[in-house]
C-alpha positions in Angstrom: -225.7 -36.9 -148.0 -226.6 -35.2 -144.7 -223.8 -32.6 -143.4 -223.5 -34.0 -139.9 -221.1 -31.9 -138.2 -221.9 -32.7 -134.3 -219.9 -29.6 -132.4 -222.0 -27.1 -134.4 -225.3 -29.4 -133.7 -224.0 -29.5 -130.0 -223.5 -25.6 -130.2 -227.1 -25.1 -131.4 -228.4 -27.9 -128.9 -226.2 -25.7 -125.8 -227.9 -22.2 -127.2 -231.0 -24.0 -127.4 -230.9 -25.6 -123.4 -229.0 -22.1 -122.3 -232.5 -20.6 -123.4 -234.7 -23.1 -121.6 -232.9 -23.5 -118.3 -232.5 -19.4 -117.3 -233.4 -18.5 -114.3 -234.4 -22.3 -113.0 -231.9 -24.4 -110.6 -231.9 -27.9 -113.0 -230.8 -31.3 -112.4 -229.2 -33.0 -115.5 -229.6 -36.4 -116.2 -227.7 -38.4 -119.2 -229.2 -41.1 -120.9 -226.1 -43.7 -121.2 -224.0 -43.1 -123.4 -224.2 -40.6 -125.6 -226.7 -38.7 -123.5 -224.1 -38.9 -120.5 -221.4 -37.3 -122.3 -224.1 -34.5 -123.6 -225.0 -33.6 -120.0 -221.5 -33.6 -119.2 -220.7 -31.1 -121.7 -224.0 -28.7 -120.8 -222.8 -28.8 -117.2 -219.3 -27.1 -118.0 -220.2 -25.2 -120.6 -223.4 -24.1 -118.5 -221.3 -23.8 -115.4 -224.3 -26.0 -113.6 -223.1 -26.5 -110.3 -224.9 -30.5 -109.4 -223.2 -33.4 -110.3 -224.8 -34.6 -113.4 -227.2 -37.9 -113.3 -226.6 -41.0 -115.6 -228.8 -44.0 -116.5 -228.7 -47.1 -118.4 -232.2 -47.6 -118.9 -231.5 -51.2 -120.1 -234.0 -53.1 -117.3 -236.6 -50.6 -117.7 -237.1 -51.5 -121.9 -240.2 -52.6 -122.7 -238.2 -54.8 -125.5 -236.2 -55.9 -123.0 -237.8 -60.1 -122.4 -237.4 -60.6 -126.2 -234.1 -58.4 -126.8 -231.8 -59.9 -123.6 -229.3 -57.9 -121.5 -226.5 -56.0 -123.8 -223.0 -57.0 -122.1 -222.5 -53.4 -121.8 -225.0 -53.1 -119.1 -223.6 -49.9 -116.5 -225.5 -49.1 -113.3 -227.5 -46.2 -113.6 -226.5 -43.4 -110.9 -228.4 -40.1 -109.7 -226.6 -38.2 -106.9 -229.3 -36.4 -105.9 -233.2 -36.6 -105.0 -235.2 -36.1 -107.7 -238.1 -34.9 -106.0 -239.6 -31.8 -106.9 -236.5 -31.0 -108.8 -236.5 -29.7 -112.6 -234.4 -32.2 -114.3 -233.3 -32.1 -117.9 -233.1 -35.3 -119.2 -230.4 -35.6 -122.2 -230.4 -38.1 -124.8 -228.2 -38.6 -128.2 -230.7 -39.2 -130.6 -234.5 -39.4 -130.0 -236.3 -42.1 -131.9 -239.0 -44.1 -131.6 -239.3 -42.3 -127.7 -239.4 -46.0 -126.1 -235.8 -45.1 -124.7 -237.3 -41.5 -123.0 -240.2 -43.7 -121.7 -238.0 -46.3 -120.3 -236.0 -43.6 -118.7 -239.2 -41.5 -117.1 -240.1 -45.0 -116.0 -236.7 -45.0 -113.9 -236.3 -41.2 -112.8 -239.6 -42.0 -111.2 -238.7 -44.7 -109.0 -235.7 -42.5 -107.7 -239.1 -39.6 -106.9 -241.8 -37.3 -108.5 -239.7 -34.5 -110.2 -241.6 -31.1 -110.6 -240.7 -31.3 -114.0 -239.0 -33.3 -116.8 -237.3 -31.7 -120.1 -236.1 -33.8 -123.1 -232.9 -32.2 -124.9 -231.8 -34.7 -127.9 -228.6 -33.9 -130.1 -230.8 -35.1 -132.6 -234.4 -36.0 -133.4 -234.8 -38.7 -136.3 -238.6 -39.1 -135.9 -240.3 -42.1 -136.6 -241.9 -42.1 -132.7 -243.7 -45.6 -131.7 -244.5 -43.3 -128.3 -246.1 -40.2 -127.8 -242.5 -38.2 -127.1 -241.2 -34.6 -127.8 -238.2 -33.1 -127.0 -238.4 -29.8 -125.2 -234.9 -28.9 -127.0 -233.2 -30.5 -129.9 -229.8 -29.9 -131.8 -231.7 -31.1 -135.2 -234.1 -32.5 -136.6 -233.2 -34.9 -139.5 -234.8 -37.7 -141.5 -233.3 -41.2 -142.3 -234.5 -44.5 -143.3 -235.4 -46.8 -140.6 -232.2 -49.2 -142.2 -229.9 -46.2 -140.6 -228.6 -46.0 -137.7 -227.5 -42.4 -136.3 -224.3 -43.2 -134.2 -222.6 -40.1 -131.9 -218.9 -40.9 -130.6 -216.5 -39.1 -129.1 -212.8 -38.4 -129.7 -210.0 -38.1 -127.3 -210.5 -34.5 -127.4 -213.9 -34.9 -126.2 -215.2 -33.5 -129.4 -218.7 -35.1 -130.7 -218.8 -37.0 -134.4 -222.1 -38.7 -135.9 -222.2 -41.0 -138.1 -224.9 -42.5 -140.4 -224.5 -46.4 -140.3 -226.6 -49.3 -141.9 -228.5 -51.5 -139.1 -227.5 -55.1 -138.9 -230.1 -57.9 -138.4 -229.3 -58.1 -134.8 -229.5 -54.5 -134.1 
């Protein structure tokens, strides 16, 4: 079984962004929800001084006629212009990349950034898109029947789990 311990993946994925982001004035954006609470996380422990970006990229799916609006729909929110800013872009887990695409899709009817970065927690593989992160946490393989979940405790410490799809998922 895969040794999944999310706070030293975060700490990796932190060194990993720290490295990346010297020296450059970056905007964060969280992909709802487990990208949100990443971004949140790099901000403090980054001491970035914006407010960090979030987005629910659920109208912006390309799957999104045949899979219908989730109930947990949240408006997306970006408190700042985007334009010719370097944003950083933070997702939980990076899949087929149809989730970064749907989110690109949105960041650019906010503006034309000078530059996007992808930092994923984790990258599963199995892209349907042509998608890369700029930083990632780990890389991992699973069977397309597993799902890779993150949550959060009260503490605000990360967990990831490793659950089996259901039909509807």
């Amino acid at each position: 079984m895969l040794d999944l311990d999310a706070e030293a993946i975060y700490r990796v994925l932190l060194s990993r962004v720290r490295e990346q982001v010297a020296g450059r004035d970056v905007r964060l954006v969280g992909i709802h929800t487990g990208g949100v609470w990443i971004a949140h996380r790099l901000k403090e422990d980054l001491a970035i001084p914006h407010e960090v970006g979030s987005l629910d990229v659920s109208f912006y799916r390309d799957d999104f006629s045949s899979s219908g609006l989730s109930a947990t729909v949240k408006p997306s929110h970006i408190p700042f212009d985007v334009v010719d800013q370097n944003l950083l872009l933070v997702d939980d887990v990076l899949y087929t990349g149809r989730t970064t695409r749907a989110a690109m899709n949105e960041i650019f009817d906010h503006g034309r950034p000078a530059r996007i970065d992808l930092a994923v927690l984790i990258d599963r593989g199995g892209r349907e898109l042509p998608v890369a992160p700029t930083v990632t946490g780990r890389t991992i393989e699973v069977p397309d029947t597993i799902s890779v979940v993150l949550s959060r405790d009260d503490d605000l410490r990360f967990h990831l789990t490793l659950e089996h799809k259901t039909e509807d998922a």
